[in-house]
N, C-alpha and C positions, 0 to 999 in steps of 0.2 A: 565621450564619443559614442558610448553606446546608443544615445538617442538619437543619435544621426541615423544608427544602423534599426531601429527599432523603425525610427519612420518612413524609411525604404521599404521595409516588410510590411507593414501598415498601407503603404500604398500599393501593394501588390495586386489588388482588386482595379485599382486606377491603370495602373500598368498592362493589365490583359488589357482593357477598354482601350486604352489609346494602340493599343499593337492591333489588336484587331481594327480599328480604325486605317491603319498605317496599310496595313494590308489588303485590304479592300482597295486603298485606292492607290496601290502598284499598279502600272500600265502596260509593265514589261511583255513584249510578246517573246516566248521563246524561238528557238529555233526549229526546224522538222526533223532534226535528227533520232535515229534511231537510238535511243537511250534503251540498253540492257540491264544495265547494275548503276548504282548510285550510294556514293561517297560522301558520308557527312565528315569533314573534319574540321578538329578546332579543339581546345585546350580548357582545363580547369572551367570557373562560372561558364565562360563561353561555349564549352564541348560539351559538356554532361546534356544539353536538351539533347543534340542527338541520338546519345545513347536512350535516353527517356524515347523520343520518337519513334525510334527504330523498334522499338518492343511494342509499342501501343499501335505501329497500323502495320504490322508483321505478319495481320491477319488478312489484312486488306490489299495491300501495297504487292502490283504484279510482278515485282520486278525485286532483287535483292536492295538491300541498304548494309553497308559496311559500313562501320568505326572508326578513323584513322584520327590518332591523341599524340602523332608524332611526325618528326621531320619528313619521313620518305614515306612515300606513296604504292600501293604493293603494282606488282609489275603486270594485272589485270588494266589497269588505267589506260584507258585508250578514246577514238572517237564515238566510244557507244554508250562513257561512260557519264555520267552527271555529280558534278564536284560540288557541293553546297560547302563554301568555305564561312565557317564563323569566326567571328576574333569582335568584339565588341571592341578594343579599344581601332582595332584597324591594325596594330602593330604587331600583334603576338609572330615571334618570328617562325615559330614550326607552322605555322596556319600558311605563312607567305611563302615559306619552301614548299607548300606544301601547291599552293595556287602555284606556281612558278613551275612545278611541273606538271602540272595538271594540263598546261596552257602546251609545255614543249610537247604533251603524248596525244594534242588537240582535242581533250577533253570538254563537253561544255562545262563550264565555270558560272555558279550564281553564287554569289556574295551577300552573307547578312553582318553587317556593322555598324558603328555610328559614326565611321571618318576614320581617318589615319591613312599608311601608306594601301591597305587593303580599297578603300574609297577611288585611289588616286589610280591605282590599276583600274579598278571596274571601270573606270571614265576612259583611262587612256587606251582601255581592251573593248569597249563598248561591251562591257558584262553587262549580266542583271544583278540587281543591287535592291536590296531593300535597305534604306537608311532609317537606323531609330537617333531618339534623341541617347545624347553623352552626358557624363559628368559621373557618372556614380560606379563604385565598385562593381566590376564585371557581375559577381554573384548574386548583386542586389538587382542587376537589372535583367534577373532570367526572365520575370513578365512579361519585358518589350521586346527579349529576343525569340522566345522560344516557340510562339506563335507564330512566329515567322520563317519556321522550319513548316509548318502546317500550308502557310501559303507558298513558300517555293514549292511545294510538292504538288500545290492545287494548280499552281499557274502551269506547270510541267502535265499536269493531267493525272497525277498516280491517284491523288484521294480528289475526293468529292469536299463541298463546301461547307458537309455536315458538322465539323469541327468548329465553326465560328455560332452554332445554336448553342453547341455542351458550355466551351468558354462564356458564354451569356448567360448561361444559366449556373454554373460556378461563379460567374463574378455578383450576383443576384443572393447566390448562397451565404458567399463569405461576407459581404458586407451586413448580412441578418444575424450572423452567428458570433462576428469576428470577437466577441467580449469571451462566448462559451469557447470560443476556439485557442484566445489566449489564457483563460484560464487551465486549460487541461495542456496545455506547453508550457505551462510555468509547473504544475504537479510531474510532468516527465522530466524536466529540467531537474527538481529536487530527487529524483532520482537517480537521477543519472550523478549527479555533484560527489563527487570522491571515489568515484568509480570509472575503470576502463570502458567504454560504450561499447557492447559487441551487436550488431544489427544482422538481423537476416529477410528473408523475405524470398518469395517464391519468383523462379527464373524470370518468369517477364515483367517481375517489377525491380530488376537491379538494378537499373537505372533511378530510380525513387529511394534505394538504400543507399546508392555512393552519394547523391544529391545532398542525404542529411549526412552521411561521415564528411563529405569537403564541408559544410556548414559547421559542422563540430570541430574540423581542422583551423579551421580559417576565424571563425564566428567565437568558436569557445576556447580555442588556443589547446587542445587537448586530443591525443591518439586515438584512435580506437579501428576496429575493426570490422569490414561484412561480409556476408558471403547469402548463398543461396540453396534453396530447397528445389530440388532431394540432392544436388551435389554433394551438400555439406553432410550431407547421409552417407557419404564413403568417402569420409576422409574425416574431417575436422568432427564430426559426431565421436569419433575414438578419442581426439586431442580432449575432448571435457575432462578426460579421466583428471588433468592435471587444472583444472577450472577450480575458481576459490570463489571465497565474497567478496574478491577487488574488482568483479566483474559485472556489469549490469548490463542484463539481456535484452532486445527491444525486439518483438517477434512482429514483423511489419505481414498485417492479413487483410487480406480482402474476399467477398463477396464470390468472387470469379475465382478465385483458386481452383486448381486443379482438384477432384474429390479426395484425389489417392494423394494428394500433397498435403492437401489440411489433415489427414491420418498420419504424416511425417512430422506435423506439426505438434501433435499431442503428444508424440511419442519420444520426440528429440526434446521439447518443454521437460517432460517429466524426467527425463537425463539430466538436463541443464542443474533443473529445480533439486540435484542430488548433492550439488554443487553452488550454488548461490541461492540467496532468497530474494534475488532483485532481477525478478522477469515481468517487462511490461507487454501485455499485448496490448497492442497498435493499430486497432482496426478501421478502415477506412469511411467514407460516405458516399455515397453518389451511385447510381445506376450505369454508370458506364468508367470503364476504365481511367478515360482523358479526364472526367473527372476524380474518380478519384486519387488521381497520381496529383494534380493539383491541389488537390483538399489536402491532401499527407504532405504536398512542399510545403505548403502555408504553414501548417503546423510545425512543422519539426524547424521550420527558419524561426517560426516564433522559440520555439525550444532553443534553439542555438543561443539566443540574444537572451535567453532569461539566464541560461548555466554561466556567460559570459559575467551577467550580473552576480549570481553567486562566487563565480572562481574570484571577481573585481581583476578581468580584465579586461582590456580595448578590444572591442568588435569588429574594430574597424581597422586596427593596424595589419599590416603585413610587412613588415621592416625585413623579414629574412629572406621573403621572395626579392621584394625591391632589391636587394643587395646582389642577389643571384643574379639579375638582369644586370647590373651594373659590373657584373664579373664579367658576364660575357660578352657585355659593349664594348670589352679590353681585346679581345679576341678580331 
């Protein structure tokens, strides 16, 4: 089964192409409503682009962007508010409470999915809908989703159309490199293999550290932990004192780091390094952010599927979620 999961990630380059395709040619006209804050919610593979989105046009975007990963909706939700509900299969049930009241507080509601009961509202509520294609593991299909957190936001007006050059010139990248790019996620993968994963990375890229721990959850069947810079500077920076060699550090860096934050970075490494001798820096590519939050997915999914291959287990299973769902279908 791993090579089912390997060739998902393999096509992840094909994946941007057809979403940016898909997106282009939505026709959706919104409404004129005064939109003040805006709502990504949605869950596990399906909800993590939000959180990635919301950090990468934080810079740009006039208007706030909140996170909601759960049933209830905070009680700001109203007519000014814009609800972008994700759930790739259509059915995730906190995504649908979550639309459900989005709708009673007459919130606008746009919907990205690929069917399910979430599809069958946006028709019977005359929402906006972008439809991708189905079949595959919610987290294998973040290429065809998460693009499409880009274009609900263009069709709404907040960003410009600049996002669909960077993704063409990432998907141009990765298809030239993808051999170097799977080589240096099979060397992090041996890395990482017998060791707890501890990932950090600077505040506006947390979104790109939970992306690889749910990949290392789900992907490599294995715990770990992340956090973020300079937080983890007053707090968990003191927790090393009890840090061994069952831990392997993955220091997620980029280009755009805050000055004063890559000085946190040398100085927390060399803390770490008092305490393990398995610290990778992780450093990124690309001259703009949006890329390189995608160059570091690519990689670290490819790393998920290789430790999968050393631990020798299924990439693909998730029997204990399935279960979970069928507990609560009793309900």
């Amino acid at each position: 089964m791993n090579e089912t999961m390997k060739n998902l990630v393999a096509d992840f380059s094909n994946h941007l192409d057809q979403a940016l395709t898909i997106g282009r040619e939505n026709s959706f006209v919104p409404s004129n409503k005064d939109i003040r804050n805006i709502i990504i919610t949605g869950l596990g593979g399906s909800g993590i682009g939000g959180k990635i989105i919301s950090q990468l046009v934080s810079g740009t975007c006039p208007v706030p962007i909140y996170i909601n990963n759960d049933y209830k909706l905070p009680a700001f939700v109203g007519p000014h508010t814009l609800v972008v509900a994700c759930s790739y299969s259509g059915n995730t049930e906190e995504t649908l409470s979550s639309v459900e009241q989005s709708l009673a507080a007459g919130a606008e509601v746009f919907c990205i999915t690929s069917g399910g009961k979430l599809a069958e509202i946006a028709r019977e509520k005359n929402l906006g809908v972008i439809t991708v294609p189905g079949g595959f593991p919610p987290r294998a299909a973040f290429g065809l989703t998460f693009p499409q957190l880009y274009a609900a936001l263009n069709i709404y007006g907040f960003i410009d159309k600049q996002y669909q050059a960077v993704i063409e010139q990432v998907i141009g990248v990765l298809n030239a490199s993808e051999e170097d790019i799977k080589r240096d996620a099979y060397v992090l993968a041996e890395k990482l293999h017998g060791k707890t994963p501890v990932i950090y990375s600077e505040a506006g890229f947390e979104g790109v550290a939970i992306r690889f721990r749910q990949q290392l959850n789900e992907n490599s069947k294995v715990l770990c932990w992340h956090h973020i810079l300079p937080e983890m500077n007053h707090n968990e920076l003191v927790g090393w004192a009890g840090g061994d060699e069952n831990v392997a550090v993955v220091l997620i860096q980029n280009e755009s780091d805050f000055y004063r934050t890559k000085e946190r970075f040398v100085f927390s490494k060399n803390v770490m390094g008092d305490k393990t001798s398995t610290i990778i820096d992780l450093k990124s590519q690309g001259d703009s952010d949006l890329f390189r939050a995608l160059y570091l997915i690519h990689l670290t999914d490819w790393t998920s599927c290789y430790l999968a291959d050393l631990r020798n287990v299924d990439a693909v299973e998730i029997n204990v979620i399935n279960k979970l769902k069928s507990r609560l279908a009793e309900f």
